[in-house]
N, C-alpha and C positions, 0 to 999 in steps of 0.2 A: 317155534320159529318157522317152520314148512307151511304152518295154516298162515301166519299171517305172509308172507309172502305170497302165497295162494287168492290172498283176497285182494293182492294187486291186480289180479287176470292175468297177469304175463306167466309164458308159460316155465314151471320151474322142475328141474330137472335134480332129483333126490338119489345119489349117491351115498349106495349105503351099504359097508361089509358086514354086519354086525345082524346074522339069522333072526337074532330074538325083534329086532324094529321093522323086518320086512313085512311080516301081518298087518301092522299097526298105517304103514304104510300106504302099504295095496289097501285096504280101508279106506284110507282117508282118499285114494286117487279114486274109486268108486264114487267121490260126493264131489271132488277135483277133474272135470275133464281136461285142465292144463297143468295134472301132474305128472310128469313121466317117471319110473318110479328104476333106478340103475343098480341092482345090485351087482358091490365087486370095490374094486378097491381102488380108492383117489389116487394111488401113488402107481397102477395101469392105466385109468378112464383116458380115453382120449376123446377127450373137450372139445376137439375140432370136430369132431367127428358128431357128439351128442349137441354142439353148439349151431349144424348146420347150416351155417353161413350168418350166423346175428351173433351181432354183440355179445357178451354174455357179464354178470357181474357175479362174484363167489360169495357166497356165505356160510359158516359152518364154524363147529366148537371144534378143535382142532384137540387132538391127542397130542399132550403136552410131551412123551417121550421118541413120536416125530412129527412135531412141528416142520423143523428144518425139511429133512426131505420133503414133505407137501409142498411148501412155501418152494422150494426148488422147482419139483416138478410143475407146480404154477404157473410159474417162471417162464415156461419151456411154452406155455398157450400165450406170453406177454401179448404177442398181436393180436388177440381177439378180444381179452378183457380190458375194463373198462375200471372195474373195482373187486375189491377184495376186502372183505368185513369177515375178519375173525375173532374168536375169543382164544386167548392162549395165556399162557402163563405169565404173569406182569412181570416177571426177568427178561424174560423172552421178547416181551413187548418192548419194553426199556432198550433193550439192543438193537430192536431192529428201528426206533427214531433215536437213535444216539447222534450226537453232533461228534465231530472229528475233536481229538483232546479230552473229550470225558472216560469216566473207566467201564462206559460199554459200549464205546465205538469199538468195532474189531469188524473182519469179515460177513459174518450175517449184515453187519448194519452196510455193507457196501455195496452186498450182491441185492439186498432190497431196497438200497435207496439209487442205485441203480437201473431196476426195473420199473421201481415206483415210488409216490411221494406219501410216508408213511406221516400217519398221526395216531400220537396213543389216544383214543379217544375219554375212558375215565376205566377206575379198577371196577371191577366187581367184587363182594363180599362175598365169600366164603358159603354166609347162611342162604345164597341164591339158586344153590343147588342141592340137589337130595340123591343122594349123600353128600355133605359138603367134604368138598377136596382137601388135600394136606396142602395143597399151596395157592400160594393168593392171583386171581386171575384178574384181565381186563381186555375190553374191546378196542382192535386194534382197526384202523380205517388204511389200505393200501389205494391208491390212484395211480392210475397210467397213465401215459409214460412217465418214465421218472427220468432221471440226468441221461440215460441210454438215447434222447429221442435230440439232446443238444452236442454229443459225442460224434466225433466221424473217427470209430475206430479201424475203420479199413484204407488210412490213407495217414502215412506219417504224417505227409506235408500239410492237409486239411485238418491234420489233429490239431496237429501243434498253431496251426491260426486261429483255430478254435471254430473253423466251417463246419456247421451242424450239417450230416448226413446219416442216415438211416444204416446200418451196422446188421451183418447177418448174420444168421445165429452163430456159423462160425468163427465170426470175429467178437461176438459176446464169449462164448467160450474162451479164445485165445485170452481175451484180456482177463476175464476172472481167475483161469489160470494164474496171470502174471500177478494178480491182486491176492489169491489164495498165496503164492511165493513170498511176498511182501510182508506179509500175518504171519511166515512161518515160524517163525521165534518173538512173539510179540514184545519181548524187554529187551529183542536186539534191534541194531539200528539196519535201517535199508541199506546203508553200503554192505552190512554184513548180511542180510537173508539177501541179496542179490546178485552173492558171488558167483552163483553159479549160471548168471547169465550175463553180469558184464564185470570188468575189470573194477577195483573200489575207486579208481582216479576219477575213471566214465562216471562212476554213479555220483561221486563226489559233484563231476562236473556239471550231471546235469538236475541237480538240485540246486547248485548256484544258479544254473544258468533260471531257473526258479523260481528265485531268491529266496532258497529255504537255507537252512543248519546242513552242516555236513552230518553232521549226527541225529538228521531227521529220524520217526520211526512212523511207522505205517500207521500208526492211530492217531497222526497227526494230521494225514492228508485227506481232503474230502476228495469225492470219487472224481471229478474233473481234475485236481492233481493228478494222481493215481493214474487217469488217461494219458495226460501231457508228458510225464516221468515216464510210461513204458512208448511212448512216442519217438519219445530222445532218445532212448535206449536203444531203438530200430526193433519194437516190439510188434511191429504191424506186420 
């Protein structure tokens, strides 16, 4: 994957924990003058920092047992990436383009279709790799910005007209908060995982006001609900 990226000229930037690939590396940056070669670990790199004021786009086979945290810390560079091409576990995949009502919308599929506009691009088979893995992968395609760039979560009152403004990263925090809350008991309803920040009438109310169920639950809402509900709430 690093050669042919390499053969676009643009210069590529190889983050890599793992001793045994650093030889094979620094090798190929020896025949690569646009390879910069980072040993150390994706879930410290700071990206602003190795991205030096360009754009940048991510690609990499991601470790299936933390996907999630990368795919976080990611997250956390949104303003400079562009795209994000991974290969990760076809569950995993499946959750993070999940549509609101199927049974893998939950959290991950919020906090990344929030950041970005995912598509499972197709599986991979098993025999693709050597050693073939215990479970079935596929390439997943992330785009920026996602629903976070039509949100104005830093203003009840622009939330709720639905005025798109740009949200800092502490008000992205604040609201994934309120959206991690919402997930907290997935087979219970949002008046009930929201007790602990409004009265069940309020939240009643403001799911009417809605036009949802009183007995809505979090994996029914797509992430612009989800904004508008902790709006009403006075989540801002």
């Amino acid at each position: 994957m690093t050669q042919h990226l390499l053969a676009a000229g643009s210069p590529v930037h190889a983050i890599e924990i793992d001793p045994a690939f650093l030889p094979g590396l620094r090798s190929l940056a020896q025949k690569f003058p646009n390879l910069n070669v980072v040993p150390g670990d994706i879930l410290e790199a700071d990206l602003a920092a190795i991205a030096s004021g360009r754009r940048i786009r991510i690609y990499g086979n991601l470790p299936y047992y933390i996907t999630s945290p990368i795919l976080h810390r990611l997250f956390t560079f949104a303003g400079l990436i562009d795209e994000i091409h991974i290969v990760i576990q076809t569950e995993v995949a499946h959750r993070l383009a999940a549509q609101p009502g199927t049974r893998d919308y939950g959290y991950l599929s919020v906090v990344t279709q929030f950041y970005t506009r995912p598509e499972f691009v197709f599986e991979i088979p098993r025999g693709a790799f050597e050693p073939p893995p215990e479970v079935a992968s596929a390439l997943v395609t992330l785009r920026l910005p996602g629903e976070r760039a039509k949100l104005a979560l830093g203003s009840s009152a622009s939330s709720a007209a639905g005025t798109p403004a740009d949200s800092s990263p502490e008000d992205a925090s604040r609201f994934l908060d309120f959206v991690k809350l919402c997930f907290s008991q997935k087979r219970k309803t949002l008046v009930n995982n929201l007790r602990s920040l409004a009265k069940p009438d309020r939240v009643r109310e403001a799911l009417a006001t809605l036009k949802l169920r009183p007995d809505s639950r979090a994996e029914q809402l797509p992430v612009a609900q989800l904004a508008a509900l902790r709006s009403l709430l006075g989540g801002s």
